[in-house]
Residue frames as qw, qx, qy, qz and C-alpha x, y, z in Angstrom:
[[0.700, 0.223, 0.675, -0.067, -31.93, -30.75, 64.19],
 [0.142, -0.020, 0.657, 0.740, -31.01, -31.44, 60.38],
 [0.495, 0.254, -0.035, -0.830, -34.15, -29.04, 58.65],
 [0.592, 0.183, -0.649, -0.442, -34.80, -32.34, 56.61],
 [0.796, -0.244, 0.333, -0.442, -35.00, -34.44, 59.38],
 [0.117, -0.358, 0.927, 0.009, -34.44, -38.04, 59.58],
 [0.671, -0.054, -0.408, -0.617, -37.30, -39.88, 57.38],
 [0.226, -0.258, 0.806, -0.482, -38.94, -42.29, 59.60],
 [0.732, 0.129, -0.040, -0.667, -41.66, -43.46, 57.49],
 [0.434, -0.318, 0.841, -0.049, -42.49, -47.10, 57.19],
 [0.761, 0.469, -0.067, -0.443, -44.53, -47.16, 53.84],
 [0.328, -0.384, 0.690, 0.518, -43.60, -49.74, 51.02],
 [0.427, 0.490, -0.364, -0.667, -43.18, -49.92, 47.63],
 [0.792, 0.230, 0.557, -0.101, -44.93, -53.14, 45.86],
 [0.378, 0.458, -0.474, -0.650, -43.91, -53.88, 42.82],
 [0.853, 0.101, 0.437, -0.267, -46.43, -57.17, 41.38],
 [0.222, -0.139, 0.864, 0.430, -45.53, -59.66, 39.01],
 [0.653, -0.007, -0.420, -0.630, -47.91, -60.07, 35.74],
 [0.690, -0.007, 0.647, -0.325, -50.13, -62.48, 35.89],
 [0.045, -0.103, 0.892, 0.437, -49.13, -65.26, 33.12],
 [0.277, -0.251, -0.731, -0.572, -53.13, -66.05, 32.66],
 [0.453, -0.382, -0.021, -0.805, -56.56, -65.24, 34.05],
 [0.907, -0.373, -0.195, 0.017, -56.71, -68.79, 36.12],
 [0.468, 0.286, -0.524, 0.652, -53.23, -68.05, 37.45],
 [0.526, -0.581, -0.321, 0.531, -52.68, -67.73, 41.54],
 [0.031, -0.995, -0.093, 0.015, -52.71, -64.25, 42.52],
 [0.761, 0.369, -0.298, 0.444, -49.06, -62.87, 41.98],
 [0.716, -0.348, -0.290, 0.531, -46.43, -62.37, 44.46],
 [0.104, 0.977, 0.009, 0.187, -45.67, -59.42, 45.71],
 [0.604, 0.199, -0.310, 0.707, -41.71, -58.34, 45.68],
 [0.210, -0.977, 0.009, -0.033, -41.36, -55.69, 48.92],
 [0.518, 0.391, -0.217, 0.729, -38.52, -53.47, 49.08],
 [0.300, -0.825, -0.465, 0.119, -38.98, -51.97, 52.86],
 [0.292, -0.549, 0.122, 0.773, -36.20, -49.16, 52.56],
 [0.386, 0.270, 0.518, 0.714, -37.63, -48.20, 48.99],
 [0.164, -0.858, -0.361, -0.327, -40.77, -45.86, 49.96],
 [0.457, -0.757, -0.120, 0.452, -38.53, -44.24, 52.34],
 [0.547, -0.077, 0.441, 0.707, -36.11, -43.75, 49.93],
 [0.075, 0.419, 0.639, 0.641, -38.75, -42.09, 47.60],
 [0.198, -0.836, -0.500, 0.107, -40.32, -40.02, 50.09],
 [0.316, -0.772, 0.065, 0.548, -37.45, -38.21, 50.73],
 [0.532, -0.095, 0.449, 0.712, -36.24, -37.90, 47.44],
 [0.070, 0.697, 0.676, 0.230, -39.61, -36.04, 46.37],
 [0.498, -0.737, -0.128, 0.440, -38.55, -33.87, 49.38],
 [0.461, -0.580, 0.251, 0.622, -35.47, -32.72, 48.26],
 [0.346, 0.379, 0.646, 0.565, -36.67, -32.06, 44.57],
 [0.106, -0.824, -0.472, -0.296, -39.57, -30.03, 45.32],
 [0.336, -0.907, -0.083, 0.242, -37.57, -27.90, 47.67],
 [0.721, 0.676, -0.104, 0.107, -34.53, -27.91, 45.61],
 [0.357, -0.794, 0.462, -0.167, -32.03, -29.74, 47.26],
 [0.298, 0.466, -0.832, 0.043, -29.30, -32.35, 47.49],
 [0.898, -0.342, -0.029, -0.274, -30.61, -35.82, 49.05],
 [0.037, 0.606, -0.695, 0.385, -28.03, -37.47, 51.64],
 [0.912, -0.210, -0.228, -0.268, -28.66, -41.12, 51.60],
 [0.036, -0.575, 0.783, -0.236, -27.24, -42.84, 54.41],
 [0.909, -0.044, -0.259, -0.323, -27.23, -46.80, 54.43],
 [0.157, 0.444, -0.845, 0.255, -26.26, -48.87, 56.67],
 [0.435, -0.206, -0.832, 0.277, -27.11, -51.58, 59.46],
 [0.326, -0.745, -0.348, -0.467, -29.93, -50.18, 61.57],
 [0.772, -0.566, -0.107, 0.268, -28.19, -51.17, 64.64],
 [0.628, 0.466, 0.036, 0.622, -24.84, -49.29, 63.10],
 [0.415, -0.781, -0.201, 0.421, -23.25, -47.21, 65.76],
 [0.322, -0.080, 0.293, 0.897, -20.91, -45.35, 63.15],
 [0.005, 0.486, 0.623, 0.613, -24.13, -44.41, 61.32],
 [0.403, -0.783, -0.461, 0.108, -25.68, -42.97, 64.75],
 [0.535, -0.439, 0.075, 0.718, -22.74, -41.56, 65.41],
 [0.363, 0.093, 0.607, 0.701, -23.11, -39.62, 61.90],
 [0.229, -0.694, -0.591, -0.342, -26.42, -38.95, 62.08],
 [0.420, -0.843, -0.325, 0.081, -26.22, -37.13, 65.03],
 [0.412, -0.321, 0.073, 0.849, -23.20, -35.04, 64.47],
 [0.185, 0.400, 0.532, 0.723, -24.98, -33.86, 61.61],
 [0.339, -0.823, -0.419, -0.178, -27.71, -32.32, 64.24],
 [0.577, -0.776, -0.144, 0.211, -25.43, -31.24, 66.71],
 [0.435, -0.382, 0.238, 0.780, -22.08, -29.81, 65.41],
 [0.149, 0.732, 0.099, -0.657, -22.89, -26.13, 64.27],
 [0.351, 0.506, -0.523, -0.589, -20.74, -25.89, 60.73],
 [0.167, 0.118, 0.969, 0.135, -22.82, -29.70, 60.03],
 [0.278, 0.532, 0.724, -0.338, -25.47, -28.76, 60.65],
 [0.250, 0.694, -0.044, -0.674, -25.37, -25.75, 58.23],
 [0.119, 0.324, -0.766, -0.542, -23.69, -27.64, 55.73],
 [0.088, 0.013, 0.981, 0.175, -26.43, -30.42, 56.24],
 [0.139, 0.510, 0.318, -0.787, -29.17, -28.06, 56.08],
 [0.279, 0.539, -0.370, -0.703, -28.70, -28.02, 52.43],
 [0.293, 0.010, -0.942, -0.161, -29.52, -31.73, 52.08],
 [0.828, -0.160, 0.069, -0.533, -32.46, -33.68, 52.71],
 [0.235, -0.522, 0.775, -0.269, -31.13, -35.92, 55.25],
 [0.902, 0.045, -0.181, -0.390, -32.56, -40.26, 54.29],
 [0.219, -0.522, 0.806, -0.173, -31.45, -42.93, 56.29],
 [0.820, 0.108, -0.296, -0.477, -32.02, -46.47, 54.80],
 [0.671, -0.442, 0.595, -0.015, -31.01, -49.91, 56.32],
 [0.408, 0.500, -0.673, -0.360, -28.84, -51.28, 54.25],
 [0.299, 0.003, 0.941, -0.159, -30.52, -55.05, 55.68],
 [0.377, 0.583, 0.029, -0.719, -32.90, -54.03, 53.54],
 [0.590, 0.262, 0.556, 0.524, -33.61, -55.19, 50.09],
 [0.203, 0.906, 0.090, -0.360, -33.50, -51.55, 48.28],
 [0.791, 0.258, 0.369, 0.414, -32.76, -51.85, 44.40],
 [0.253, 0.959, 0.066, 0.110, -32.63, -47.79, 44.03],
 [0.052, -0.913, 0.404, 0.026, -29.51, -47.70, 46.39],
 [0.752, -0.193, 0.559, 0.293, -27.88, -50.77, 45.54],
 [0.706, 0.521, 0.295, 0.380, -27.91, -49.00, 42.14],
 [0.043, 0.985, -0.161, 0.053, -26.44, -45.96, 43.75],
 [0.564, -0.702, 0.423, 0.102, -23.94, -47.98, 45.33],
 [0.801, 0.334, 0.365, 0.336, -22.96, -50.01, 41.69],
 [0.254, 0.936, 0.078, 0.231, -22.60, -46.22, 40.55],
 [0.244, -0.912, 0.299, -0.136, -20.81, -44.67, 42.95],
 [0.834, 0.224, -0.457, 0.212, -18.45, -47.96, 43.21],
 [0.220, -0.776, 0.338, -0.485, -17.74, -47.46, 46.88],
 [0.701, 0.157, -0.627, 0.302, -15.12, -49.48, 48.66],
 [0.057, -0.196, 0.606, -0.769, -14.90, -49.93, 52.73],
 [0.042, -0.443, -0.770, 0.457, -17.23, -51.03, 55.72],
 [0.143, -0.770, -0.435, -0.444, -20.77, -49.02, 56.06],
 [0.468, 0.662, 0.502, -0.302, -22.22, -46.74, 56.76],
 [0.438, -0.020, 0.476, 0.762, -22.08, -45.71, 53.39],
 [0.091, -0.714, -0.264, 0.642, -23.11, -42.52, 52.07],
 [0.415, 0.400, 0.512, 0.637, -24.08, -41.43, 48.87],
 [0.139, 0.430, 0.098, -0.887, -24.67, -37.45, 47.83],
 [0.307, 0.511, 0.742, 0.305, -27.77, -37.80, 44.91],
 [0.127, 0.126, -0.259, -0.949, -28.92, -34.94, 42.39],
 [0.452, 0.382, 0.732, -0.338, -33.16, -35.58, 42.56],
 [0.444, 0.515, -0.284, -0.676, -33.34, -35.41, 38.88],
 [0.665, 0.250, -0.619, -0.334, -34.85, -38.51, 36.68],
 [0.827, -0.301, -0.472, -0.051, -34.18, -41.55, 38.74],
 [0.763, -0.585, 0.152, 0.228, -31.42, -40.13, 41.08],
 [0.767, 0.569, -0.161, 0.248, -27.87, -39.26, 39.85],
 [0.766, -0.406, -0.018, 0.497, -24.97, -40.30, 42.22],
 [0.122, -0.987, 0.012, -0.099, -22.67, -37.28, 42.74],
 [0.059, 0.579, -0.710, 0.398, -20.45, -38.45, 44.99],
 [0.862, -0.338, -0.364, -0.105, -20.32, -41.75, 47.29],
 [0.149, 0.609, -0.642, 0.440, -18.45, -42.60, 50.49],
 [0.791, -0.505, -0.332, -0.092, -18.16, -45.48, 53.01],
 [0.733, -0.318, -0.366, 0.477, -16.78, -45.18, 56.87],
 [0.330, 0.357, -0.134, 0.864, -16.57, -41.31, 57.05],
 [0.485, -0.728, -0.373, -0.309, -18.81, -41.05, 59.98],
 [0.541, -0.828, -0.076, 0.128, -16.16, -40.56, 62.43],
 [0.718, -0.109, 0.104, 0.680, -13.68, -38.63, 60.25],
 [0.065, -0.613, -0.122, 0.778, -12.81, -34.98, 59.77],
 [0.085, -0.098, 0.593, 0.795, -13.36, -35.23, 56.16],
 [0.185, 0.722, 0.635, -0.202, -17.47, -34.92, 56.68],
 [0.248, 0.816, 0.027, -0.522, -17.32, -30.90, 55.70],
 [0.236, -0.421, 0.658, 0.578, -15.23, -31.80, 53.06],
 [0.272, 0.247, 0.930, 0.024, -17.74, -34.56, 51.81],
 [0.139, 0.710, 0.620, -0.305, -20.76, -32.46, 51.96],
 [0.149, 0.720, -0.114, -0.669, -19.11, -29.16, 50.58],
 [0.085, -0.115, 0.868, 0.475, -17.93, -31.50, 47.28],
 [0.312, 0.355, 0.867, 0.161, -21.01, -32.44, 46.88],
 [0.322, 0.817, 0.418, -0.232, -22.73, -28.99, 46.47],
 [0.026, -0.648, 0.405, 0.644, -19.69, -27.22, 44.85],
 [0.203, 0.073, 0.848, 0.484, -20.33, -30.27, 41.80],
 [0.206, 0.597, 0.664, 0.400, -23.64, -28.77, 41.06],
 [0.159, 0.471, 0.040, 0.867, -22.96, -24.58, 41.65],
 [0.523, -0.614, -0.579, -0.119, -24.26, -24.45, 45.09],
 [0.501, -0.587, -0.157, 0.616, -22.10, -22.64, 47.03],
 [0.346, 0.930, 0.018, 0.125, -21.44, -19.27, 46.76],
 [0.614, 0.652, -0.131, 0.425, -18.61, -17.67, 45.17],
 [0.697, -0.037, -0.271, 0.663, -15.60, -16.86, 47.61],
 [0.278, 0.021, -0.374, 0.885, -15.56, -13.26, 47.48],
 [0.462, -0.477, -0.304, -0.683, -19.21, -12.61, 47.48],
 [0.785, -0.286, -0.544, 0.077, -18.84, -14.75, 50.39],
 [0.557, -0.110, -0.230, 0.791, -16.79, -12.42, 52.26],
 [0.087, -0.386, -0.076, -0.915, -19.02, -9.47, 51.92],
 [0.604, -0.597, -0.206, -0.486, -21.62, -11.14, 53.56],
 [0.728, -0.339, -0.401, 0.442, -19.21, -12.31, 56.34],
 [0.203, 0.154, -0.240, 0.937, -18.20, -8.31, 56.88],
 [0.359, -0.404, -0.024, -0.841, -21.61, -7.55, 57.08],
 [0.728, -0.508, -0.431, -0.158, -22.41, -10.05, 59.40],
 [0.518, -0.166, -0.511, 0.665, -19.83, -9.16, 61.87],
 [0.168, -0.502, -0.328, -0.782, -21.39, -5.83, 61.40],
 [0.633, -0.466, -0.441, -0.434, -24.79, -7.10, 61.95],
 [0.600, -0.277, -0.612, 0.434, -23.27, -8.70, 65.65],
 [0.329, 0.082, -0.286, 0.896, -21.87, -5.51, 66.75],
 [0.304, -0.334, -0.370, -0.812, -25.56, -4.03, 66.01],
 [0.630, -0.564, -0.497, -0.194, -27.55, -6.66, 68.34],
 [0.595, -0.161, -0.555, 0.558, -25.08, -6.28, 70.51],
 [0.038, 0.007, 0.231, -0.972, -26.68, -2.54, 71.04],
 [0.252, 0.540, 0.648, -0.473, -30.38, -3.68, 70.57],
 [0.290, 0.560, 0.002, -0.776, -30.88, -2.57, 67.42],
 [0.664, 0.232, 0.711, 0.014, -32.56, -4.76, 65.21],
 [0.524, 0.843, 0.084, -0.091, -33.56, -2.72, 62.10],
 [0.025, 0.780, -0.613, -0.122, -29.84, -2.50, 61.72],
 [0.506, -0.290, 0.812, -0.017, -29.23, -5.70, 61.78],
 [0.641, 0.398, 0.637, -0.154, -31.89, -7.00, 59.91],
 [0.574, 0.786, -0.033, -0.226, -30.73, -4.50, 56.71],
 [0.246, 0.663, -0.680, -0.194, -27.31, -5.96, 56.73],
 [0.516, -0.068, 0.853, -0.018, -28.41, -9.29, 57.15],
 [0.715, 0.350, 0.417, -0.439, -30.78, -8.99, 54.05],
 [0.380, 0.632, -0.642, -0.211, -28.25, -9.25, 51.02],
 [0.148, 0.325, -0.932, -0.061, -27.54, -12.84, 52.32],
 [0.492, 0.352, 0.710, -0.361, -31.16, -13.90, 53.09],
 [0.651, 0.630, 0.066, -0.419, -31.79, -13.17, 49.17],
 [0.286, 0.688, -0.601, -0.288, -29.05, -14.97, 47.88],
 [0.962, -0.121, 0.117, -0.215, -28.95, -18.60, 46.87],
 [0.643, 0.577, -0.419, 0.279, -26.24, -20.76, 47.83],
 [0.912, -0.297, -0.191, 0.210, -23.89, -21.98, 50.57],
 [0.352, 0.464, -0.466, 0.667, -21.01, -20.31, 52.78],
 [0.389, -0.368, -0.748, 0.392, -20.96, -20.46, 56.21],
 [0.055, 0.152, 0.180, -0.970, -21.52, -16.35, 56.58],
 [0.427, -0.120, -0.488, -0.751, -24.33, -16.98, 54.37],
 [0.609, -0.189, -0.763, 0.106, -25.63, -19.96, 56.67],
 [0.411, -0.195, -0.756, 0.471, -25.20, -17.81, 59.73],
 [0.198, 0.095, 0.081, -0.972, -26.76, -14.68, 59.06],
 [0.504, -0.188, -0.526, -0.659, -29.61, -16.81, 58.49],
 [0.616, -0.277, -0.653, 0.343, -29.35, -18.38, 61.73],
 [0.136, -0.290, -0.299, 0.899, -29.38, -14.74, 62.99],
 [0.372, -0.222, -0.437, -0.789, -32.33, -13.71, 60.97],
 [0.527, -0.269, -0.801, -0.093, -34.30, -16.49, 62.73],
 [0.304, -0.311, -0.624, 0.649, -33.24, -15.87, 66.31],
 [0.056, 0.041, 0.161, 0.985, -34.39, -11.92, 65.13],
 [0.460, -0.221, -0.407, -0.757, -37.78, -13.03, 64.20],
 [0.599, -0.403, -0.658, 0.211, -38.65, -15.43, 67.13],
 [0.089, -0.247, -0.374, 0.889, -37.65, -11.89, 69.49],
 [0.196, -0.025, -0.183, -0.963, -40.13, -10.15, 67.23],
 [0.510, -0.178, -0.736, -0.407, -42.68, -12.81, 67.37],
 [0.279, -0.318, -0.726, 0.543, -42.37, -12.89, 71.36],
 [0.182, -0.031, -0.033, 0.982, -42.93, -9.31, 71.23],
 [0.224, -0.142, -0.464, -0.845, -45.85, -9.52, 69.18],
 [0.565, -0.452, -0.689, -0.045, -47.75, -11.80, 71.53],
 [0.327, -0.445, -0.517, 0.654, -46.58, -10.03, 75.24],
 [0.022, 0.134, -0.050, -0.989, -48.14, -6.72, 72.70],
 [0.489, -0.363, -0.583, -0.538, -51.65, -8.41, 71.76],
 [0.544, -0.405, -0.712, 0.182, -51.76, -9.12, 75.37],
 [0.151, -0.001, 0.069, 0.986, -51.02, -5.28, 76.09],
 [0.157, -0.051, -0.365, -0.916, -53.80, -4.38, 74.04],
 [0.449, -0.315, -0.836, -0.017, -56.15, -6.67, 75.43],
 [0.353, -0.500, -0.589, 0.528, -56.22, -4.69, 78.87],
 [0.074, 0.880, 0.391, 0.260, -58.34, -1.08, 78.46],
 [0.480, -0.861, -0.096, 0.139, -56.04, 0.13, 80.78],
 [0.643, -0.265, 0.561, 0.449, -52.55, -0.54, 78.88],
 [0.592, 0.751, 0.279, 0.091, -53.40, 1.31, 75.51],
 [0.126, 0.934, -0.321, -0.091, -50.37, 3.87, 75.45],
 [0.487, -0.489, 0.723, 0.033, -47.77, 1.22, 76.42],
 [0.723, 0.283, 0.629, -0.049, -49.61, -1.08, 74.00],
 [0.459, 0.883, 0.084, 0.041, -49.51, 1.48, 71.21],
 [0.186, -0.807, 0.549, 0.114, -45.78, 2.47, 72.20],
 [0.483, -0.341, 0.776, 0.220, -44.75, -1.52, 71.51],
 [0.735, 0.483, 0.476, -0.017, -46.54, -1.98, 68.46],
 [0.250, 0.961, -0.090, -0.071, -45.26, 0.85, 67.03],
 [0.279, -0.724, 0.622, 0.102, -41.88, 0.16, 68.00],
 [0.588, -0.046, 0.784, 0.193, -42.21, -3.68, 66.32],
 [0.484, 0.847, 0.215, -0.039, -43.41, -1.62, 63.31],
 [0.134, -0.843, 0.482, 0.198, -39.61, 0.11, 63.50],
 [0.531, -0.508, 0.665, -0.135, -37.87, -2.64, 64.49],
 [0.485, 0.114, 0.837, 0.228, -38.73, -5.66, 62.14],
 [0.412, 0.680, 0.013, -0.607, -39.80, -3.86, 59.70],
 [0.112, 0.687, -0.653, -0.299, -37.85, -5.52, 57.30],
 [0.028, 0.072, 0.982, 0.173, -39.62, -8.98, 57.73],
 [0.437, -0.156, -0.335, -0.820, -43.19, -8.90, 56.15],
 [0.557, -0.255, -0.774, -0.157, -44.95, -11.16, 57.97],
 [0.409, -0.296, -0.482, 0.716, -44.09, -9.55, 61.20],
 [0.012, -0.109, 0.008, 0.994, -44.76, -6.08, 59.82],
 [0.433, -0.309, -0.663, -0.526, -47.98, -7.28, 58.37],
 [0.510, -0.457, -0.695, 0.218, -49.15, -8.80, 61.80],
 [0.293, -0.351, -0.355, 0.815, -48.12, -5.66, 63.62],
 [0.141, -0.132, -0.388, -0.901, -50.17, -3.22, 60.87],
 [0.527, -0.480, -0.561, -0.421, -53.32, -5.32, 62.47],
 [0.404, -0.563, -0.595, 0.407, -52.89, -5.05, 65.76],
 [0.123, 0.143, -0.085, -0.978, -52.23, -0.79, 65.19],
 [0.291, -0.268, -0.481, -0.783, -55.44, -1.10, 63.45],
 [0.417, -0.668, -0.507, -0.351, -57.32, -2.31, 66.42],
 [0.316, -0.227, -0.286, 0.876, -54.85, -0.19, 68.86],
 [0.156, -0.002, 0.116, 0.981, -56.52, 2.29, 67.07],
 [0.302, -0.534, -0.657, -0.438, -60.25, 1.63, 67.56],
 [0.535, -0.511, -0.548, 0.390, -59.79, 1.75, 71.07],
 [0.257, -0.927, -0.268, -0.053, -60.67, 4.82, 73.38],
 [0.153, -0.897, 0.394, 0.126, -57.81, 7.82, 72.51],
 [0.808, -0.153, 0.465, 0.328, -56.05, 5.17, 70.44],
 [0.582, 0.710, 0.138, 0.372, -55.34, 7.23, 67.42],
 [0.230, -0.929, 0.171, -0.235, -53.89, 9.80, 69.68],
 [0.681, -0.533, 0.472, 0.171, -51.61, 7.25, 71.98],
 [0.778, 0.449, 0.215, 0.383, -50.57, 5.67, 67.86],
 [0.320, 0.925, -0.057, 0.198, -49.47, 9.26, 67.19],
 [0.653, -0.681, 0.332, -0.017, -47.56, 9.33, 70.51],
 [0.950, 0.073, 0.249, 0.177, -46.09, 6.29, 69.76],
 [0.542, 0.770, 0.263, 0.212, -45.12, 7.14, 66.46],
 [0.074, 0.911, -0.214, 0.345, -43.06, 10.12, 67.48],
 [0.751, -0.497, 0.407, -0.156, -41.26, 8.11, 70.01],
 [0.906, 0.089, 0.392, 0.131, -40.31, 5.71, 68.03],
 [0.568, 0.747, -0.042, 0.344, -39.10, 7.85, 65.54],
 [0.080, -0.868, 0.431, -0.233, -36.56, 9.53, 67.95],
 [0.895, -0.226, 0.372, -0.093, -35.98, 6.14, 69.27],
 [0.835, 0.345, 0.419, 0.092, -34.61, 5.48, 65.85],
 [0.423, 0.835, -0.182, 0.302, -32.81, 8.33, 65.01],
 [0.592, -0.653, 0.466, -0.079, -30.99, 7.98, 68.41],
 [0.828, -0.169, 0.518, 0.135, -29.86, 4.59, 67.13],
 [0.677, 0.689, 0.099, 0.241, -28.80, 5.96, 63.60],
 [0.733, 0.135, 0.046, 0.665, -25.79, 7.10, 62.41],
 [0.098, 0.343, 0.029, 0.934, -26.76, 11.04, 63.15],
 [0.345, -0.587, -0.722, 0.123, -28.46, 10.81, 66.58],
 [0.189, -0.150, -0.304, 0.922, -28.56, 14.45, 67.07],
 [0.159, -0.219, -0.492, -0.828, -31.60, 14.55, 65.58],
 [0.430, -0.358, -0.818, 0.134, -33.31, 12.90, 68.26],
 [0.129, -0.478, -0.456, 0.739, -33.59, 15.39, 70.94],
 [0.193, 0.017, 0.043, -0.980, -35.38, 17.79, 68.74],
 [0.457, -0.216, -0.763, -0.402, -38.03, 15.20, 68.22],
 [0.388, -0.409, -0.699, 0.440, -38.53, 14.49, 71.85],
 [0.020, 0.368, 0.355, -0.859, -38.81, 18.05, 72.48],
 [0.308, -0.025, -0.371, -0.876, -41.75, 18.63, 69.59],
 [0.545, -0.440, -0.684, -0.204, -43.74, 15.73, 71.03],
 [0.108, -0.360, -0.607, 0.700, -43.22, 17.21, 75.04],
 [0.193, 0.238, 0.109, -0.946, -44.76, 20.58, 73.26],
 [0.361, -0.124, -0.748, -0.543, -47.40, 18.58, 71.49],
 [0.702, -0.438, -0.554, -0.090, -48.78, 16.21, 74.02],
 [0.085, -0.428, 0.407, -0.803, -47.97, 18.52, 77.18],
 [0.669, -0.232, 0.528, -0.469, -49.00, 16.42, 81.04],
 [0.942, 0.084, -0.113, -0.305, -49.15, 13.11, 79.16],
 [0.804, -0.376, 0.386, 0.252, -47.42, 9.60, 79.94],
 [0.789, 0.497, 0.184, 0.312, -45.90, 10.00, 76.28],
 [0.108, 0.917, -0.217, 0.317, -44.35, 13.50, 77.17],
 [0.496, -0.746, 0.435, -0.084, -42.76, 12.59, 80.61],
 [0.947, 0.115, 0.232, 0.192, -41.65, 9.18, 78.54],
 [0.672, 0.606, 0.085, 0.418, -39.82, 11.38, 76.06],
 [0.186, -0.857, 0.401, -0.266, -38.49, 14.12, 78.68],
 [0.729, -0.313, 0.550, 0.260, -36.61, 10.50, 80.54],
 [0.807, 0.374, 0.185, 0.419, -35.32, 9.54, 76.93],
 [0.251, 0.910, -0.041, 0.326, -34.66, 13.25, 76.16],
 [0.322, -0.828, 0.404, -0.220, -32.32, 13.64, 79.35],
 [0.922, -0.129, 0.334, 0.149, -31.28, 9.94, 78.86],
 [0.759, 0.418, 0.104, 0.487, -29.34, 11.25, 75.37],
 [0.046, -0.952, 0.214, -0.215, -27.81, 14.15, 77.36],
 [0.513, -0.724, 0.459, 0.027, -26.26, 12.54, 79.81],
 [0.882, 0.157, 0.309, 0.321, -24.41, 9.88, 76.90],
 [0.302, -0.536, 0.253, 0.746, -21.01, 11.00, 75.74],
 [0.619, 0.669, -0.127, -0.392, -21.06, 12.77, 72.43],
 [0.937, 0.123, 0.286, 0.156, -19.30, 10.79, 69.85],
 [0.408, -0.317, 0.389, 0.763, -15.78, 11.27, 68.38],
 [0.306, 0.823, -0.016, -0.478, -15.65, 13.91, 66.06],
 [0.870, 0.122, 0.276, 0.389, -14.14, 12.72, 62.78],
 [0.614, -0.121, 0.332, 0.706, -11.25, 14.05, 61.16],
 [0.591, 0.727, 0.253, -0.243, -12.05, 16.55, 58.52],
 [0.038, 0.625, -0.674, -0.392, -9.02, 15.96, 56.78],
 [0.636, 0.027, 0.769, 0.059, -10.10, 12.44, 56.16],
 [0.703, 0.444, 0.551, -0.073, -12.03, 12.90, 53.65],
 [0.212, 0.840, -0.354, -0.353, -9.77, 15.66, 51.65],
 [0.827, 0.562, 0.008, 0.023, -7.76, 14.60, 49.18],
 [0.514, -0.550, 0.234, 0.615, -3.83, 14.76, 49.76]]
């Protein structure tokens, strides 16, 4: 679904006529029923600091439906329309804002017609178009309209974050979020438009919804008197793991804190803790470090469920091949 949505609101805007003298009939009121829509969403797309994408036609307007709903449902639309606050006015309508968009823009052809607007002062037309709901020149449309006010980003910056998102793929594809999440964060801080930029944010998301499941099937964990080590093992581990989004890491910092009230919960934290850390070096770029971890926590916590955990892991990274040795010529110099 387009993030802006399809305004559905059915306010209107009055605008009264003076009253010529104090015995005068009450004055008429002019409505405009596509104008408070029109103005809701343009508020919208100010305050959040975005392009508004008025679309006017005939309510009944199957090209316009047709339009409207590609915009929700085909992937590189949706991203592109993401960046717009999506307003859909009937052009049966009397509405003097977009009949003045549509004087502007001087657009020729059948509806729906489609105007791109900059939410500054009353509205400044961009770009207009009518009848391009069921032609390939939509991405075209949409990218024109942010490239006219510096919205997209720059080509080859664009390409970095498309290496690191292939990256980032290769990463989930082993379960290893924290990886992911650091090469996804360059293009979550950057403002601006590209599709790499568009999907690693679309992978961020998916990232934090796993972590968010997590966080709930781990308050429910923690809940049971009987389930503290496990409980303490998955916090910890969403403490690793998503580190990298605060909100997540935050939540998880409170539930450790009342893991840790509980009976031998500082102890099972510690556990944890060590676990997790080998867990993590395993998944790093120098996993040989791992196994000595595993073995300092068996000799630590000796008979516990945390040891025999770490003795399975520990014998789990034996039995994985070792990894190509690299070259040492590579790096030499000819």
């Amino acid at each position: 679904m387009v993030r802006a949505g399809v305004t559905a609101l059915s306010l209107i805007a009055v605008a009264g006529l003076a009253c010529q003298s104090a015995a005068a009939e009450p004055a008429r009121q002019t409505v405009f029923p596509g104008e408070a829509v029109h103005a809701a969403a343009f508020q919208k797309a100010k305050a959040e600091g975005r392009l508004l994408l008025n679309v006017c036609s005939g309510a009944g307007d199957k090209k316009m439906k047709l339009f409207l709903n590609r915009l929700k449902t085909d992937p590189k639309l949706k991203r592109l329309a993401d960046q717009y606050v999506v307003v859909f006015v009937d052009a049966d309508m009397q509405t003097p804002t977009v009949n003045r968009y549509n004087q502007t823009a001087k657009v020729q052809g059948d509806p729906p017609w489609v105007f791109i607007v900059l939410p500054v002062g009353g509205g400044k037309v961009i770009s207009g178009a009518a009848n391009i709901a069921d032609s390939d020149k939509i991405p075209e449309f949409l990218l024109g309209g942010l490239a006219q006010v510096g919205m997209l980003v720059p080509p080859k910056e664009a390409a970095k974050y498309a290496a690191a998102l292939t990256k980032a793929k290769e990463m989930q594809a082993e379960d290893n979020p924290a990886q992911v999440l650091t090469l996804l964060l360059p293009a979550m801080r950057v403002r601006g438009f590209s599709d790499s930029v568009a999907e690693s944010r679309e992978l961020w998301q998916a990232i934090a919804k796993k972590g968010q499941d997590e966080l709930s099937q781990c308050e429910k964990l923690a809940a049971d008197s009987s389930q503290v080590f496990p409980a303490a093992l998955q916090v910890t581990e969403i403490k690793r793991k998503y580190a990298k989004i605060p909100e997540q890491k935050k939540a998880a910092d409170l539930l450790a804190a009342k893991i840790g009230k509980l009976d031998e919960g500082q102890t099972m934290l510690a556990e944890a803790q060590e676990i997790s850390k080998a867990r993590g070096v395993a998944k790093s770029p120098k996993p040989e470090g791992a196994a000595a971890i595993y073995q300092r926590l068996i000799k630590k916590y000796p008979g516990t469920a945390a040891a025999d955990l770490a003795t399975n892991e520990l014998e789990g990274l034996a039995d994985k091949p070792a990894a190509p040795a690299k070259d040492a010529a590579a790096g030499m110099k000819k």
